[in-house]
N, C-alpha and C positions, 0 to 999 in steps of 0.2 A: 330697334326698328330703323331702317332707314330714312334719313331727313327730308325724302324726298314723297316716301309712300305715307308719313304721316301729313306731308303739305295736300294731301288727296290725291297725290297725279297718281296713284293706283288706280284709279276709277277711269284714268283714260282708257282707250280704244289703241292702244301699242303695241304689235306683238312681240312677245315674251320674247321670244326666240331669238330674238335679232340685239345686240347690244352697236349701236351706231356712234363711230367715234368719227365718223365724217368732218363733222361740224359742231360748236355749237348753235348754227342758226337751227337745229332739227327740232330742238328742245319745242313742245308743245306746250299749251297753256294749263294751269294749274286748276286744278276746279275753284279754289277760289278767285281765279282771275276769270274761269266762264261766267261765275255768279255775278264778278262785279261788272262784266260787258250787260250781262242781261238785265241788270238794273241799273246801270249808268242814267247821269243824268246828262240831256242832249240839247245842242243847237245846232245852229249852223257857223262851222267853225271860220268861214269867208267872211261871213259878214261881223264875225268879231262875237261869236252869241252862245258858243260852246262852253259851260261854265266846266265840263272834265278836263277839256283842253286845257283852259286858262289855268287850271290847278296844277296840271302836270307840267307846264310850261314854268310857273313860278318855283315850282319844286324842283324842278330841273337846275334852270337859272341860280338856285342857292347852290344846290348840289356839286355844280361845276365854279360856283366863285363868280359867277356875271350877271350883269344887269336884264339879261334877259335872254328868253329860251325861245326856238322855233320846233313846234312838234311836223314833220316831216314822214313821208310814208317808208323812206329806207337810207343805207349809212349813204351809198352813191349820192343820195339827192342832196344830204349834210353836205358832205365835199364838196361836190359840186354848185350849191349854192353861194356857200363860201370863196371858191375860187372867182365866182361871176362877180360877186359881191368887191371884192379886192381888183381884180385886175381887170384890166381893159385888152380889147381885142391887140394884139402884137406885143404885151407882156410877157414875163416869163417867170415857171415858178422854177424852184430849188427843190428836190427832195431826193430821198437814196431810192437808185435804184427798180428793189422790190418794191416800193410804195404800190399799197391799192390806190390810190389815186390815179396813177402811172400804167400800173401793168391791170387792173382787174375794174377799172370804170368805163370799158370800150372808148375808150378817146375821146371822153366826155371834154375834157378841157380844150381840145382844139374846136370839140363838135360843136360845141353851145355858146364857147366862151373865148374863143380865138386865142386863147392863151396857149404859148409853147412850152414845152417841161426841159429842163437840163438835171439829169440825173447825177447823182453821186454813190462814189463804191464805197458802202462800211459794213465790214463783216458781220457786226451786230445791228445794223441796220438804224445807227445815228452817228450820220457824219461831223465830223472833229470841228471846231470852230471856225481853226486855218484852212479847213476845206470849202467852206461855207463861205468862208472872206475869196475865197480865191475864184469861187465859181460866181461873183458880182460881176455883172457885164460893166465896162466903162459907160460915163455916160457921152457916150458916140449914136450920131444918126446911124450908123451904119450897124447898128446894132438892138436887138431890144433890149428892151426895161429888165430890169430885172425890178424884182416887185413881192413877190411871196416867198417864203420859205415853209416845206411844212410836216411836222414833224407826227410819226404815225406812233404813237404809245398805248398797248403794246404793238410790234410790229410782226406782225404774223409771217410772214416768210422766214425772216431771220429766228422764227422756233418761238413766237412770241413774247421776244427780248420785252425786257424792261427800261424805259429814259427814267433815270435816279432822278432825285430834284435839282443836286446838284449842277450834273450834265445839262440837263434842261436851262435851268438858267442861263447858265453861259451860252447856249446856242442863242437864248431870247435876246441876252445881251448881243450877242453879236451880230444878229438881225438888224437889231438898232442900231446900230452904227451904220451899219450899211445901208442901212434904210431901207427895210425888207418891214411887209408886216407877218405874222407868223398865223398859221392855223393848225393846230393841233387835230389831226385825226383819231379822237381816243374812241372809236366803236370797242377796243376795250379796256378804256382807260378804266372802269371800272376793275379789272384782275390786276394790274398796276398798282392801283390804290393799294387792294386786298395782300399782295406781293411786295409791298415796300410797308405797311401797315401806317398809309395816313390819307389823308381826304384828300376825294379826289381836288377837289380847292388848290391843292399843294401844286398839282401834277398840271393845273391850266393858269396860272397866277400870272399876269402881266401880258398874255398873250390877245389877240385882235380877235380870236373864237374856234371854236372845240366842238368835237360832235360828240356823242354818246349812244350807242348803240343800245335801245334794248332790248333786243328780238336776239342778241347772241345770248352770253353767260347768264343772263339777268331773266331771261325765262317769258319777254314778253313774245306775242304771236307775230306781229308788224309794230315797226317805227322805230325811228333814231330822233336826238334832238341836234339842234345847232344852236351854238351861245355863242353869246358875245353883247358889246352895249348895246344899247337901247336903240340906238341910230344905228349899228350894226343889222338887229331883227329888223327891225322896221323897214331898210332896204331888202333885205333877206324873206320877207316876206311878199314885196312884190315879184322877187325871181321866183319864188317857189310858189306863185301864180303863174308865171311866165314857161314854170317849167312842167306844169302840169299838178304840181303836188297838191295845190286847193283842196281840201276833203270838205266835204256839207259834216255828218254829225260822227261826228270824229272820235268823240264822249268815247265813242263803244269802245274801240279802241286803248286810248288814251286812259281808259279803267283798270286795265291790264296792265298798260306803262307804267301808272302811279305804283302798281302791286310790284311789278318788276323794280321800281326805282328803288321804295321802301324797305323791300325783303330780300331784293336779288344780291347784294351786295355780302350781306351775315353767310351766304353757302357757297360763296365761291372760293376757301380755304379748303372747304371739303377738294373741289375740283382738283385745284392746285396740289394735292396729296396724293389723289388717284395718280396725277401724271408724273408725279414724281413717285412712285411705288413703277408703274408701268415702265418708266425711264429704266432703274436699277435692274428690274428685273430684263428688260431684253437686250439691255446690255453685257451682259451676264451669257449672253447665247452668240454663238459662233454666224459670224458672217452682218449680224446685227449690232448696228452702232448709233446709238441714240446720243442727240445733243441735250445735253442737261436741261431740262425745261426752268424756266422760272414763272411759270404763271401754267396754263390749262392746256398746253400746244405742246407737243412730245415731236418733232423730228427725228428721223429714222432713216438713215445712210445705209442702203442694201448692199453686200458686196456684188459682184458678178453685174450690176443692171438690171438687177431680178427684182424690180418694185412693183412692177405688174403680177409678176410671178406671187409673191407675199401677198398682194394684195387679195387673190384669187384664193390664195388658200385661208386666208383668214374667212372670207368670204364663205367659203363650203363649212366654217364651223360655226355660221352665225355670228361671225363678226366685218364690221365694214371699215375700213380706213380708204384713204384716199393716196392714191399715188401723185406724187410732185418730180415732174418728169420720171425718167426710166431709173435712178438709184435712190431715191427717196419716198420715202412714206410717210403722209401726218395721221396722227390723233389727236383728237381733241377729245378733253373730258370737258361733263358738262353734266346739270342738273337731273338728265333721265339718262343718265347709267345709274342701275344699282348695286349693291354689293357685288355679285359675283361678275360684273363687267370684266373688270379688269383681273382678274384670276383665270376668267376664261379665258382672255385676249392670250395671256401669256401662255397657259397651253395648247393653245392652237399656235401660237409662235415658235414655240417647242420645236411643235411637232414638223413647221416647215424648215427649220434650223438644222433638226438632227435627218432631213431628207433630204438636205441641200449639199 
């Protein structure tokens, strides 16, 4: 049986027909995550009185290695609180590129938080140390601060690359030298863990605070958390007043987080197999060129421009991918594909291949 029809999500309201490799944000809630919303226990999460909150917040907080968690309604608002949290209006942060920070939080950093981005180009989407030393502004009036550096693990553009610990560290290190504080974007640091096989702990250790996504892989419906010390929440929690995110009885929520944090982590090897079975095979087919995944994200190099074109015909056989401009195509596996997902994907890939 599959691991996913025996967690109940059989009993969802999905149709059959459609295998959806869009995203993992699609993944719905588990029936045992409806049953723990509908008996949550509840307060009011502003005034400090939500006892679901407080649990997934400290759970979180270990989870990640920090003294302390903020439960938050999405990954944007993590980041985003974090960058407010760090930098001051005319700072500037460091990061590659593709960062969602960057390209997919509508100009959150300039909008909320006056802070400027200087981007950096690395193929696998973690820029080399000497890049990082090089892109520190002087300390001149004539220039801004530099101030954050921040590191998106896994990074989804670059095919949902993995930062090793190794790598990691060295960038932490060399943050500090520069005198940068660092914040890790892991909405999936969790398949990182799973993909390198060690705690997430490993993957945020020394760093100023880290998000955690778990409405992607992890299977809850809404919220991310943001970590970091104690003094870190603590201001973090007056911005994520500031920014709107305050929830009253949050529990309901946050019931599902706890199932997500608890369980999400043991089935996201399944994931990581789908896309690596998915990768071989449409590599294997003319005109189609998949980057090796290493985690749940399979990019897909279309010859001709034709990413719309693929997309379309996958689409007429009940399957959904996403086109990433005009020669690329993503897929994400994730907890509601079942078996025949990815068998199906590939002949319907086939069959646009051998018509192409």
């Amino acid at each position: 049986m599959d691991h996913h029809a025996a967690d109940g999500q059989d009993a969802r309201p999905v149709a059959a027909t459609i295998a959806d490799f869009r995203s993992d944000t699609l993944t719905q809630p588990s029936a045992a995550m409806r049953a723990a919303m509908a008996s949550a226990v509840v307060g009011d999460d502003v005034f400090g009185e939500d006892p679901t909150v407080d649990e997934l917040e400290r759970e979180g907080a270990a989870a990640l290695g920090q003294e302390a968690a903020l439960f938050v309604p999405s990954g944007t608002m993590a980041n985003q609180v974090a960058i407010h949290v760090h930098c001051r209006p005319g700072d500037e942060l460091i990061c590659e590129e593709r960062s969602h920070v960057y390209m997919f939080e509508g100009g959150s950093a300039a909008r909320l938080s006056g802070t400027q981005v200087r981007t950096l180009r690395a193929e696998d989407g973690f820029p080399a140390p000497e890049a990082v030393r090089s892109a520190v502004r002087a300390n001149d009036v004539h220039q801004a601060r530099s101030r954050l550096l921040v590191l998106e693990n896994t990074h989804n553009l670059a095919g949902g690359r993995v930062l090793a610990p190794e790598r990691f560290e060295s960038l932490v290190a060399t943050a500090r030298v520069c005198g940068l504080c660092v914040h890790v974007d892991g909405a999936r640091l969790a398949n990182a863990a799973a993909a390198l096989r060690v705690p997430m702990t490993r993957l945020a250790r020394g760093v100023d605070s880290v998000t955690l996504c778990l409405s992607k892989g992890l299977g809850a419906p809404v919220g991310s958390l943001v970590a970091g010390s104690r003094a870190f929440v603590g201001e973090a929690r007056r911005v994520r007043k500031a920014f709107g995110g305050g929830m009253r009885q949050a529990g309901v929520l946050a019931a599902a987080g706890l199932l997500a944090l608890r369980e999400g982590p043991a089935l996201l090897a399944t994931d990581h197999a789908r896309a690596a079975a998915l990768a071989e095979a449409l590599a294997a087919l003319s005109g189609l060129h998949p980057i090796p995944p290493e985690t749940n994200i399979v990019m897909v190099d279309v010859d001709g421009a034709r990413a719309r074109a693929l997309v379309d015909a996958l689409a007429r056989a009940g399957i959904r991918a996403l086109a990433i401009g005009e020669s690329r195509v993503r897929f994400v596996t994730h907890r509601d594909l079942d078996d025949t997902a990815v068998p199906r994907c590939i002949v319907a890939a086939s069959s646009f291949a051998r018509a192409s």
